[in-house]
C-alpha positions in Angstrom: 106.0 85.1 73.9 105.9 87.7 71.1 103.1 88.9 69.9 103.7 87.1 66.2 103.4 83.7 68.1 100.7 84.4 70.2 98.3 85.1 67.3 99.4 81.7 65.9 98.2 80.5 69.7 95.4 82.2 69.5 94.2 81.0 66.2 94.4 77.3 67.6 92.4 77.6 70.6 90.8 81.1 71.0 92.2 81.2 74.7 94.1 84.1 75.9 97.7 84.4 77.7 98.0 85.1 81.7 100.3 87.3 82.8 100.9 88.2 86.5 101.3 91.8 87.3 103.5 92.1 90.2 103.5 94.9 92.5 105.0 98.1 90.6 104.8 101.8 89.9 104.4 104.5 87.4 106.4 107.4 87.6 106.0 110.9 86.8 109.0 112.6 85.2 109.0 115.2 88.2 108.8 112.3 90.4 111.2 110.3 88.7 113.6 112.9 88.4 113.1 113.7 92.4 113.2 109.6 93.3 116.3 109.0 91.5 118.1 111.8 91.0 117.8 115.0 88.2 118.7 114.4 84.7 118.4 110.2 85.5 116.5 108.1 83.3 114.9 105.2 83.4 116.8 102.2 81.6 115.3 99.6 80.2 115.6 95.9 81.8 113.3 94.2 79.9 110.4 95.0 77.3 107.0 93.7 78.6 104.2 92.0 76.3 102.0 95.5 76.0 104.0 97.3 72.7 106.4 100.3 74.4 106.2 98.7 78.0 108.8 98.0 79.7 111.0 96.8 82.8 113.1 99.1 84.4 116.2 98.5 86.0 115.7 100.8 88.7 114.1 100.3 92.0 112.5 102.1 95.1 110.9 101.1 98.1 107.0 101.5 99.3 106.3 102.9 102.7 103.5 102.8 104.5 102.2 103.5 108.1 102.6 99.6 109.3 105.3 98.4 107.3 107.8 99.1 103.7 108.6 96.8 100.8 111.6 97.7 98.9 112.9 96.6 95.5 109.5 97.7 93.8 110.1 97.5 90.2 109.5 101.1 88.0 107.5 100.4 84.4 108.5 102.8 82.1 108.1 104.9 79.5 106.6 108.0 81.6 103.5 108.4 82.8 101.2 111.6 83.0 100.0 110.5 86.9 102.1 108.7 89.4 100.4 105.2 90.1 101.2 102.6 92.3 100.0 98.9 92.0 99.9 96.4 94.4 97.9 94.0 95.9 95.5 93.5 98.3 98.2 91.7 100.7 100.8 94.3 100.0 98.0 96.9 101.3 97.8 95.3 104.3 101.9 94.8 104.9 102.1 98.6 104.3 98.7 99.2 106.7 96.5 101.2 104.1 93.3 100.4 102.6 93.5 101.0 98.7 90.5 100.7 96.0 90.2 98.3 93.5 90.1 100.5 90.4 91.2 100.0 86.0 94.7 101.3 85.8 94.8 105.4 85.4 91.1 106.2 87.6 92.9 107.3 90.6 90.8 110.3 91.3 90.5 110.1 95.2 92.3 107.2 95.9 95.4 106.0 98.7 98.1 108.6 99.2 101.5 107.0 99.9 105.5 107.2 100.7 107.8 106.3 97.6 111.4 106.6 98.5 114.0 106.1 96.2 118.2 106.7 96.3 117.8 110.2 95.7 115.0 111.6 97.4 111.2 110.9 98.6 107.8 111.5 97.2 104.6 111.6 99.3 101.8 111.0 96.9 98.5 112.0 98.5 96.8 109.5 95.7 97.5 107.2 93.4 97.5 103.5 95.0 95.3 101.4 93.9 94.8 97.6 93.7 94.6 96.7 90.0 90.8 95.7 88.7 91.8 92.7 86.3 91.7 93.0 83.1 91.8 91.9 79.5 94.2 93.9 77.2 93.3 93.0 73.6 93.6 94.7 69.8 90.7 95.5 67.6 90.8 92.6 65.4 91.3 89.8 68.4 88.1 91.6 70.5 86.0 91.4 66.7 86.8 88.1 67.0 86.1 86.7 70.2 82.5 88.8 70.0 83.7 91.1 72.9 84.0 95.6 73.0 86.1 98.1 75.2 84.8 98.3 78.4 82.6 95.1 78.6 82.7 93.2 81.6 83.2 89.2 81.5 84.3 86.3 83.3 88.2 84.6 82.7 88.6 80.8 82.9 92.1 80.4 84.2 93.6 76.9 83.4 95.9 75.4 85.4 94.7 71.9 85.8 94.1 71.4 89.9 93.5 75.1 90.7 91.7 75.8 87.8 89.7 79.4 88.7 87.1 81.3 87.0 87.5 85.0 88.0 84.3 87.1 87.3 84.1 91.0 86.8 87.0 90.9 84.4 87.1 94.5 82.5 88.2 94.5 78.5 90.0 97.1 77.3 90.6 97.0 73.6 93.8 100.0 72.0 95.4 99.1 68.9 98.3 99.5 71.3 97.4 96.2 73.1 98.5 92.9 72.7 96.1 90.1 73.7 96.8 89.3 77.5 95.2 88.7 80.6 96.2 90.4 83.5 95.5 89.5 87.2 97.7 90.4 90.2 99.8 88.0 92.4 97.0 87.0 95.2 94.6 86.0 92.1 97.5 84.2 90.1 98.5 82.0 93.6 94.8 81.3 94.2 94.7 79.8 90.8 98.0 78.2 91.2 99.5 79.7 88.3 102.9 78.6 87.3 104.8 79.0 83.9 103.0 79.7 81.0 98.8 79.9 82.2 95.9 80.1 79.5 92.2 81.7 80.3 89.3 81.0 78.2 87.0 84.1 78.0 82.9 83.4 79.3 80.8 85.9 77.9 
């Protein structure tokens, strides 16, 4: 949905889109360049809902001390930090512990194996299980009655699953888009499926 016809959502029924954020990473240019090969780029697959997000085509694989998952997906444009994202079930297939932590505080957290067709990067932080969160613009926050930062609960609707996750962090950038994001183990505990609503409880 683009952001044009969420706002006309929005307006309706004040409830906010779900997204599931699937496992992925956050590359470095050094590491990028080291992962897939000097002077490669990433290419763009598919632009996400955030403005300047996107999908990459490329690929690499997660490897941990108990077990690897390949095909991760890449998010581009660049980052200044390498960051992986997964959940807490990934953590456990790879056999590491990783903190639940906003995207970008990765001060002190999981190191980890990236390998890619060109090379391998041991990162000796950087994984982290993704807090959930609320991405939303200035004017949607002003209007729901909620700042950057503040902590609140999500009402995800789905009908027989419906779940209410608590310590839910907004973040508000003119550089969002109104979304709610929660990982993969939170989206199948709520049974989400197509497109997925939340209502926001202050």
């Amino acid at each position: 949905m683009n952001s044009k016809n969420w706002k006309v959502k929005y307006k309706l029924d004040k409830k906010i889109l779900v997204e599931t954020s699937a496992r992925h990473v956050h590359l470095t240019e050094a590491d990028m360049e080291t992962l897939l090969g000097k002077g490669n780029t990433l290419t763009v697959k598919k632009m996400l809902s955030q403005p300047g997000q996107f999908a990459s085509n490329e690929r690499i694989a997660l490897v941990g001390p108990k077990g690897t998952i390949n095909n991760v997906l890449i998010l581009g444009p660049i980052r200044p930090a390498t960051q992986v994202e997964i959940s807490l079930t990934d953590a456990r297939a790879l056999g590491i512990s990783v903190p639940v932590r906003e995207s970008g505080d990765i001060s002190g957290s999981t190191g980890l194996k990236l390998v890619g067709p060109a090379g391998e990067v041991e990162i000796t932080e950087g994984a982290i299980a993704a807090k959930r969160h609320i991405h939303l613009d200035p004017e949607t926050a002003l209007e729901l009655g909620v700042s950057d930062k503040q902590i609140v609960s999500a009402k995800v609707i789905t009908g027989a699953r419906s779940l209410t996750f608590d310590e839910v962090v907004v973040r508000v950038s003119d550089k969002f888009a109104p979304a709610v994001h929660i990982d993969t183990d939170e989206a199948n505990a709520a049974g989400c499926a197509g497109e997925v609503y939340a209502e926001i409880i202050k």
